[in-house]
Structures are given as C-alpha cells and as structure tokens.
C-alpha positions in Angstrom: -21.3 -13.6 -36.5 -18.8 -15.7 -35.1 -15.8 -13.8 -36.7 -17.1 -10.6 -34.9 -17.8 -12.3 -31.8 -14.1 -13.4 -32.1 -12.8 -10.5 -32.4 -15.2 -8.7 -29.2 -13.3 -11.3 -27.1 -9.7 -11.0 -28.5 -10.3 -7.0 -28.0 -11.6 -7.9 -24.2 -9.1 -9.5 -23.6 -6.2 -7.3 -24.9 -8.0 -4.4 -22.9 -7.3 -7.0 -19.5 -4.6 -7.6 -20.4 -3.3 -4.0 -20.6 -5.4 -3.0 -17.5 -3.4 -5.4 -15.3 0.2 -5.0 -16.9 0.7 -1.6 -17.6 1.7 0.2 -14.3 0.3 4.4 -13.9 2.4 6.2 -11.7 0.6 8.8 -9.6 2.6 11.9 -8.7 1.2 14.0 -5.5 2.8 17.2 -4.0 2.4 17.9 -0.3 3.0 21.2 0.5 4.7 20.9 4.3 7.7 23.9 3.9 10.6 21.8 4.3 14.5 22.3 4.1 14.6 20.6 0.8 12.3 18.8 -0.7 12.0 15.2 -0.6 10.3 12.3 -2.8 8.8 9.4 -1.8 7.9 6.1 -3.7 5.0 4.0 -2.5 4.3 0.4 -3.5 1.3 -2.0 -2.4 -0.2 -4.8 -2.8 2.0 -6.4 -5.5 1.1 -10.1 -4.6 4.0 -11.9 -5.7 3.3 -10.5 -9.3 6.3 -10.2 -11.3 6.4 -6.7 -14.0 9.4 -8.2 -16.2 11.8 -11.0 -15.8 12.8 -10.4 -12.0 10.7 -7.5 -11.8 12.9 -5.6 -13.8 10.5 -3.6 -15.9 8.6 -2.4 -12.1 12.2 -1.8 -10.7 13.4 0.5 -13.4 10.2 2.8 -13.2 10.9 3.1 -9.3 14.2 3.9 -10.4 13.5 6.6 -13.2 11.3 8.3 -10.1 14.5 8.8 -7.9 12.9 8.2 -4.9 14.9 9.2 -1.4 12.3 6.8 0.5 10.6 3.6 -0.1 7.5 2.9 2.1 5.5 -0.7 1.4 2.2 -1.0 2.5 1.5 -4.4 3.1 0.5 -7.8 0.6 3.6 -7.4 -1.7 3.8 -10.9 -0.9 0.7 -13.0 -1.5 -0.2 -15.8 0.8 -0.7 -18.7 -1.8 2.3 -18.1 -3.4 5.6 -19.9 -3.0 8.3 -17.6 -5.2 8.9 -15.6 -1.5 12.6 -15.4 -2.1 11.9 -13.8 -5.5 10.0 -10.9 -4.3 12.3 -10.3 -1.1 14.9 -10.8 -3.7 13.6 -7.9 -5.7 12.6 -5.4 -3.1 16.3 -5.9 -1.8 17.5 -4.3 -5.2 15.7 -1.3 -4.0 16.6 -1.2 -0.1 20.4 -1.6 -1.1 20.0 1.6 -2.8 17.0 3.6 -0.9 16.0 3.4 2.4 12.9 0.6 2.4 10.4 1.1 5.2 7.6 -2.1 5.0 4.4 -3.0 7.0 2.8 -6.5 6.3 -0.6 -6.8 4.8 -3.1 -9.5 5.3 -1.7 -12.1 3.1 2.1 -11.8 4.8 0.7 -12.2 8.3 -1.2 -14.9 6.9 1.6 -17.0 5.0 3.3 -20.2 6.5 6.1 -18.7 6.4 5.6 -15.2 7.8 8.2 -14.8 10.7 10.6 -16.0 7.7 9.9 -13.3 5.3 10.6 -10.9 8.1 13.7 -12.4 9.3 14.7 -12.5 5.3 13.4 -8.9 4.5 15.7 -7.5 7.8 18.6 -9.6 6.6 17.9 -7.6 2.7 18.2 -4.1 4.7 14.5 -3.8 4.7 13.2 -1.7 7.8 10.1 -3.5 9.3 7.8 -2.0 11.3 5.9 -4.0 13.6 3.9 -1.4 15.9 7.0 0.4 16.2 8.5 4.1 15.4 11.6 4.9 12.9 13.3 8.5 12.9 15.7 9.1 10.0 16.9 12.3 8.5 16.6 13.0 5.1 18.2 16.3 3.4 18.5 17.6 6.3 14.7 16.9 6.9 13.6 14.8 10.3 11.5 12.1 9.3 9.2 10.0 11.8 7.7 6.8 10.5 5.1 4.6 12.4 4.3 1.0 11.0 1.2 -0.5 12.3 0.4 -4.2 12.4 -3.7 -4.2 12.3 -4.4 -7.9 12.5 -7.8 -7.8 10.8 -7.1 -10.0 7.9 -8.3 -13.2 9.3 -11.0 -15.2 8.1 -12.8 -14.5 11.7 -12.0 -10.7 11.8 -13.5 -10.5 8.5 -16.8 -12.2 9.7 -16.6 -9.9 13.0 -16.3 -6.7 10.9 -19.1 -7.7 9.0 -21.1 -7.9 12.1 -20.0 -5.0 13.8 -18.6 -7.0 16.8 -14.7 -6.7 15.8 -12.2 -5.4 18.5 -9.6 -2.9 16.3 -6.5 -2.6 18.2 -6.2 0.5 20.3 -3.4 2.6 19.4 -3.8 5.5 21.4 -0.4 4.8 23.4 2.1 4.6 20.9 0.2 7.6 18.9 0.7 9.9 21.9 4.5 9.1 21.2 4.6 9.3 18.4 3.0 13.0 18.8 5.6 14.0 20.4 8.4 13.8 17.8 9.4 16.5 16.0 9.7 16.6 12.1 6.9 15.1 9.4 5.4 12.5 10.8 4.1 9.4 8.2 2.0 6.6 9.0 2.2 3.5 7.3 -1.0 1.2 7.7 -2.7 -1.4 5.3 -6.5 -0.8 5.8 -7.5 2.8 4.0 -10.8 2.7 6.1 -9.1 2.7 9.4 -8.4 6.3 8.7 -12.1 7.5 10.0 -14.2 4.8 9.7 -14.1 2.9 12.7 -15.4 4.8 15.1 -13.7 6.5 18.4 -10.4 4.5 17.3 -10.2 5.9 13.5 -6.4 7.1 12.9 -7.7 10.6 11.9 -8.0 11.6 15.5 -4.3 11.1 16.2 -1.6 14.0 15.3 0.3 12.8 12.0 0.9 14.4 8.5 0.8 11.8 5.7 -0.6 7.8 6.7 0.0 5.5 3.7 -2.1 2.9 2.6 -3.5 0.1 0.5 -5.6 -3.1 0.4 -8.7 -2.2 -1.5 -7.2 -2.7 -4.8 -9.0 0.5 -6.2 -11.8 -1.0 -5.7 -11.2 -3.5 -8.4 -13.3 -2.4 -10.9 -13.6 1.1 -11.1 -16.2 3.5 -13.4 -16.7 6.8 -14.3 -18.2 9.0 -11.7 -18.8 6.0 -9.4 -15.3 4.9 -8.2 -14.5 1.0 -7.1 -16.9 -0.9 -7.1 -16.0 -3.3 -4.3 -13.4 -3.3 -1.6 -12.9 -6.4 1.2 -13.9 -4.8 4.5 -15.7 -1.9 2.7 -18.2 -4.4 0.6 -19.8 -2.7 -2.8 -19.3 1.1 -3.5 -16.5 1.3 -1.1 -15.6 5.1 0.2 -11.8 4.5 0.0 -10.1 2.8 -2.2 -7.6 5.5 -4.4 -6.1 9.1 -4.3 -5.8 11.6 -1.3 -8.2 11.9 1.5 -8.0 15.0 4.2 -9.8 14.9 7.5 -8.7 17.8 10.4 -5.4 18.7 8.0 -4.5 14.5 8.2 -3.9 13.6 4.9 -4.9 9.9 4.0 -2.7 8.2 0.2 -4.5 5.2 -1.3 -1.9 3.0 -3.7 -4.4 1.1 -5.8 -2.0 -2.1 -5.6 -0.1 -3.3 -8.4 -1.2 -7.2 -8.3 -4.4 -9.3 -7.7 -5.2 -11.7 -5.1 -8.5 -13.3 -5.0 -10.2 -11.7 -8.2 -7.9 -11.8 -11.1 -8.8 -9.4 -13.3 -8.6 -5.3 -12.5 -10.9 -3.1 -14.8 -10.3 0.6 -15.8 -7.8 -0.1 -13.0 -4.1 0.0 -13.8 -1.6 -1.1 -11.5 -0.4 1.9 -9.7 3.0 3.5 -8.2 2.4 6.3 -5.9 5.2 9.3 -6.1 5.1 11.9 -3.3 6.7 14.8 -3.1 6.9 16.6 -0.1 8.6 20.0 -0.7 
C-alpha cells in the first residue's frame, strides 16, 4: 500500500514538475495584408523564473522563432525577488538583437526597486512604455505600439475592484492619438479583462488591431472544457485568461505566463511563448 502510494506521489510530482518547466509555444496568424509579413514573440509573466542556466534554454526557443519584435507584457520581474540584474540581464540578450518593447506588470510597479529596473532596462536597449506611443517600421511595415501603465495591482485596488468602487484610468485621450496613426496598431496592456470588462472604459471601444496581454496565469489550473479555474481580478472561472479574443474586429492575445508568483504550482498549464505572425 505504501509502495503504491509512493509511487502516486513521485508520478504527481513528475507531472508538476513538467507542467511548470516545459515551455508550449503558441503560434497565431493574423491576417491584416501587409507588405511582408512579420513575426512577433510575446513573453509574460516570467517572475524572475530562470528556464536553464541564465535562461539559456527560454532564450534559445525565442531565438529558433526568429522573431522581428519582442513585446513584454508585464511581471517578468517578480516583486519578492532579488536576482533583478539577472532577468534584465537576460532580456538584454534579446533587445541587443530584436527590437524589445516592455510594459510593467503588478509585481515591477510594486518592487523597491522599480524606477531602477526601468532606468536599467532603458540602459539594456529595452523600449519602455509608460502611457506612451512607439512608431517603428518593420519590412517596410509601419508599426504603432501603445504601452499602458494600469496601476491596479495594489493591495487597495484589489480590494476596490472587488467591491466595484475602483477608478480605472481613463484613456480615452491618448487612444484618440493613437487612432490617428497610420499602419497596425498594437496595444500592450497587462490586465486581459480590461479589454471589455470594465464597463464604458473597456479597451475594446477604442480603434487598435492587436492589444497584448497577460497576468491571469491561464488561470492557473486549467481543465477540459472548463478553462482556468481562477484568475486575480477575475476570481473562480475567470472569462480570460488564454488564446485569442475578438470584440468589433479588436483582437485581444492572452500569454498564459511562463512563471508563478503567489501559487506555485501550474496544472494542465505549461509555461507559454506566444508567436504572432502578422502576414
């Protein structure tokens, strides 16, 4: 009885342990008739976890993608951790090479050290977007990006969302400019709900093509035919937490996260690298 009890838990745990190590890359084509087409690596919510010595092993599968644009959505570094400088040092590896656009999550505007990692991520050739709008050009392709800081990560915002009396920032200004560009227009933001879910100031309402997120960890635990289970500003069940979601032609990307914060342990839940191509 014990033997086979034994073994029940050394299987549970080498299924854990392959749920949280072994990174799924999800490959999604956008159909938007461009000059040439154009791929796009998304990471989020990496938590100061390390794939590899240095993050070598997460590094060469961003690599192998050959991505032409990097976009981090927030929480690749985790609040509690102290090995800063070794995630910066890692994502510079990639923004020497690929043009590296970055939003902080919760846990970066949280950190003591917050207004360092920026200053350190801008001195790695990171492009951080702090309410503010990018334009590059990519194979010939014009390429607007807007990087929103939502400031609802707080112990206090949490308890106000749960009551239905939080303030979201109004970003009807700089969405009206950002309207007005020409060429794809991407959205980076860290809270997948913000897309439609928060009333008269939901994103969806606003004129972009693509909006990038993360956060919700795929909802932790996720089942057959159910989904995540549970989601921080969502609660149980929550609506978004992976994939592609459309609302009036917008197109909303969930990256399930690659690390943990608060619960350790993902389940039928890999680690995830989003690839898009738009072509």
């Amino acid at each position: 009885m014990y033997f086979l009890s034994a073994i029940g838990i050394a299987m549970a745990g080498a299924i854990c342990f392959y749920e949280n190590n072994n990174i799924s890359i999800n490959r999604i084509t956008i159909n938007k008739e461009l000059n040439e087409k154009i791929k796009i690596v998304q990471l989020s919510d990496l938590h100061s976890k390390e794939f590899g010595k240095e993050n070598n092993k997460l590094l060469s599968k961003i690599l192998k993608e050959e991505p032409d644009l990097i976009l981090l959505t927030g929480d690749i570094i985790d609040c509690s951790s102290k090995k800063y400088m070794e995630i910066i040092n890692f994502i510079s590896k990639i923004s020497m090479k690929i043009p590296t656009y970055y939003i902080p999550g919760n846990h970066e505007t949280r950190a003591v050290k917050y207004e360092e990692i920026i200053i350190k991520l801008r001195e790695n050739n990171v492009n951080v977007l702090l309410d503010e709008i990018r334009t590059i050009t990519i194979k010939g392709n014009k390429i607007n990006i807007l990087g929103l800081v939502e400031e609802q990560g707080s112990a206090e915002a949490y308890m106000k969302r749960a009551k239905g009396n939080f303030q979201y920032k109004d970003y009807s200004i700089i969405f009206q400019e950002f309207a007005k560009l020409p060429g794809i227009k991407l959205v980076l933001c860290h809270y997948p709900e913000n897309f439609k879910a928060i009333g008269d100031k939901s994103y969806y309402k606003y004129k972009f093509d693509l909006m990038f997120s993360g956060h919700a960890h795929g909802g932790q635990f996720r089942l057959p035919f159910v989904g995540g289970l549970y989601a921080p500003g969502q609660g149980i069940l929550p609506k978004y937490t992976a994939g592609v979601h459309s609302e009036a032609s917008k197109k909303l990307i969930i990256n399930r996260g690659l690390g943990n914060s608060g619960f350790p342990l993902r389940l039928f839940n890999r680690p995830e690298i989003v690839t898009v191509t738009i072509e």
